[in-house]
N, C-alpha and C positions, 0 to 999 in steps of 0.2 A: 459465408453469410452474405445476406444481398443487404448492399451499402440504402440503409432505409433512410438514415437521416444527416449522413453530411460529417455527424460527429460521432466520436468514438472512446470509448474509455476500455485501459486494457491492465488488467492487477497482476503484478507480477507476482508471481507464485511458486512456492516450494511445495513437492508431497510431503505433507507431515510423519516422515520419518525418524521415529527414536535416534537421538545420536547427529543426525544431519540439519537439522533445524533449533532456533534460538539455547544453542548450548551453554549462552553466557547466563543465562537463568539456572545452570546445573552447575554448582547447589542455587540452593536445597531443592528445586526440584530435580526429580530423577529424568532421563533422558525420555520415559514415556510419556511422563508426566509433564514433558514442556513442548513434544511434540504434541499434547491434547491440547494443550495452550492455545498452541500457534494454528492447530484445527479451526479452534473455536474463532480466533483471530480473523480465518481466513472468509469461513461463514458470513460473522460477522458484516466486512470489508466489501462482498459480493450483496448482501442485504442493502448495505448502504448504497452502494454503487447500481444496482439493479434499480433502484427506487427514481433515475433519475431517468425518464420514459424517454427523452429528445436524444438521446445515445446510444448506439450500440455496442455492447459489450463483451469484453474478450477476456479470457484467464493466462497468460500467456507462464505460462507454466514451466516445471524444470523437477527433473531432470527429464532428457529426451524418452525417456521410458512410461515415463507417467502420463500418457492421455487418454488410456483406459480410463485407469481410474477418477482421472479432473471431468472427464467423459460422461463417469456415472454420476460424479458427484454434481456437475452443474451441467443438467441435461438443456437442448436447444429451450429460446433460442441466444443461449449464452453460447459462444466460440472459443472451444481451448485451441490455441496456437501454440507451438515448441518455444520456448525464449533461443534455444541452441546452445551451442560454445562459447567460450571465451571468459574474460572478465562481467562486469556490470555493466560497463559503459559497450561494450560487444552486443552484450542480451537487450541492452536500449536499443541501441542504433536499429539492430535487426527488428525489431518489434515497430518500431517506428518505421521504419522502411514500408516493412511491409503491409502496414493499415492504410499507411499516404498510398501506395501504388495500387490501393483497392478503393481510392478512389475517397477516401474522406478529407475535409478539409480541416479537421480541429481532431489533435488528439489530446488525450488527458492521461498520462501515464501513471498509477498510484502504486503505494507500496502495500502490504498486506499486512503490515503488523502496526498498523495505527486506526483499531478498530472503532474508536473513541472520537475520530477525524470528524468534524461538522458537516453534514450533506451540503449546508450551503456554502461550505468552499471548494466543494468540486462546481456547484453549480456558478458558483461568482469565477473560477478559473473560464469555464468556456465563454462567460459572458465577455471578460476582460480579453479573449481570444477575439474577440471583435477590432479590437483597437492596440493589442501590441502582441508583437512576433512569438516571446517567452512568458510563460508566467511559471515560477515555484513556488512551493509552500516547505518553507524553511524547517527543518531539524533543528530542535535544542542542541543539539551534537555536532550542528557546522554541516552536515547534509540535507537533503530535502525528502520530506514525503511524497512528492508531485512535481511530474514537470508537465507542463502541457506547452504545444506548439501550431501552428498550421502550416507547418512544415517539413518536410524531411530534412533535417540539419544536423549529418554525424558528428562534424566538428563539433558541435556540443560536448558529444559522449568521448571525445579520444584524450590521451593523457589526464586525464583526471586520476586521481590516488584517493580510491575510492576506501569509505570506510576510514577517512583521514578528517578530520576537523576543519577539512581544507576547501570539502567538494562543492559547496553553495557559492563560497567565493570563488572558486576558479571558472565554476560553469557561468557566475554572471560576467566573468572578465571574459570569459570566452564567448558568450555573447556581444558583447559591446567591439571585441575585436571584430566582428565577422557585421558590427553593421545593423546587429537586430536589437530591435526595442526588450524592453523585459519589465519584467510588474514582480511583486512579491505578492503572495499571499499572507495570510495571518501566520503566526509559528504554531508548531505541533511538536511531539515528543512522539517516537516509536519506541517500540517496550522492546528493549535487548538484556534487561541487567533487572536484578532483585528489586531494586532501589525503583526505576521506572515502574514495574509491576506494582511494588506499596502506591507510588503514585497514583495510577490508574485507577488501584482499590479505593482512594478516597475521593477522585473526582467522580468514580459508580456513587458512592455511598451518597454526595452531596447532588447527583442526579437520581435518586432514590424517588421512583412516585411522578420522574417527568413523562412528558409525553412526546413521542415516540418515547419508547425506554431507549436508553444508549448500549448499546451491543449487550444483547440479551444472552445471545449463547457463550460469551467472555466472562457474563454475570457466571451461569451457571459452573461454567469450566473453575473459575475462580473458588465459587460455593465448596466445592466439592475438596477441593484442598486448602480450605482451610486450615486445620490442624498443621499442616508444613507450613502456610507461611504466615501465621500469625499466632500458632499455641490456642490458648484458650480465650483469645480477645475475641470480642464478639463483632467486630467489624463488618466481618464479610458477612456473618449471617446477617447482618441486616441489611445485604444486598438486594 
């Protein structure tokens, strides 16, 4: 992709495969049924993130076999990139690496399953990328949805325990050791567990009717199984 505006935003992404993606939602959904989830999730996330015209945008995707298909599914001029090997902090580093040596100066790293994320906190992340080195956007769970930087800075991504209630605090201490400014964003919650997904369904339900809708294709994924996670409460249908 030719470097059009300086800034870059790149989602990290899984093929939604039965079995290998958000298993902690099985039960009660079944493993296909939480792969269509995490689809609709993904859709979502590229809707949001596409919307933001001063960025160019990247799918950096996993496993190494999947770029057919991330290929077909988000045709130019969106850019799927391999994330590679290793841990999360490995598939960081690498992804970051190699958008700074292409030449941008602001990257915005986001996650894929917080479809529900504010468009104005990716756009207030590159703003504040103006005036300091780090900016996150905090997990309820003690990691982050978003790192953005204007830097290549792997020290960031190494020894972190990731997927630990630890990762937000040790990435800003490892910030501050190495010297770089850092900003918080607002907090968010990524849907990994039953409990998150209830959540979600009621802050749909109480954006019911706003404008933009908030993740339309999560609305419908949700609609459609109802009966598994709510029985006969009418909740969702009045998504």
């Amino acid at each position: 992709m030719t470097n059009r505006s300086g800034s870059a935003i790149a989602i990290m992404a899984k093929q939604p495969e039965p079995g290998k993606v958000k298993t902690r939602l099985c039960p009660p959904l079944t493993p296909r049924e939480a792969a269509d989830v995490y689809g609709a999730f993904l859709l979502d996330t590229v809707g949001l993130t596409s919307g933001i015209p001063e960025a160019d945008l990247f799918i950096a995707y996993d496993p190494y076999t999947a770029r057919d298909f991330f290929s077909r599914m988000f045709p130019r001029p969106v850019e799927c990139i391999p994330q590679g090997t290793g841990d999360l902090g490995n598939r960081l580093s690498r992804v970051s690496r190699r958008l700074f040596s292409q030449g941008y100066r602001k990257l915005v790293i986001v996650a894929s399953d917080t479809p529900h994320l504010p468009q104005d906190a990716i756009r207030r992340a590159f703003i504040r990328l103006n005036e300091t080195d780090v900016v996150l956007g905090p997990c309820d769970d003690g990691g982050y949805y978003l790192i953005g930087s204007r830097v290549h800075v792997p020290a960031l991504f190494d020894g972190i325990v990731w997927s630990s209630s630890a990762v937000l605090e040790r990435t800003t201490g490892r910030a501050e050791d190495l010297g770089l400014t850092w900003e918080l964003l607002p907090s968010c919650y990524d849907i990994d567990t039953k409990e998150d997904l209830l959540r979600l369904i009621m802050d749909l339900k109480d954006n019911r009717g706003g404008s933009p809708v908030m993740c339309p294709r999560t609305r419908e994924a949700l609609v459609a199984l109802a009966p598994v996670l709510l029985g006969d409460n009418g909740v969702l249908k009045s998504l």
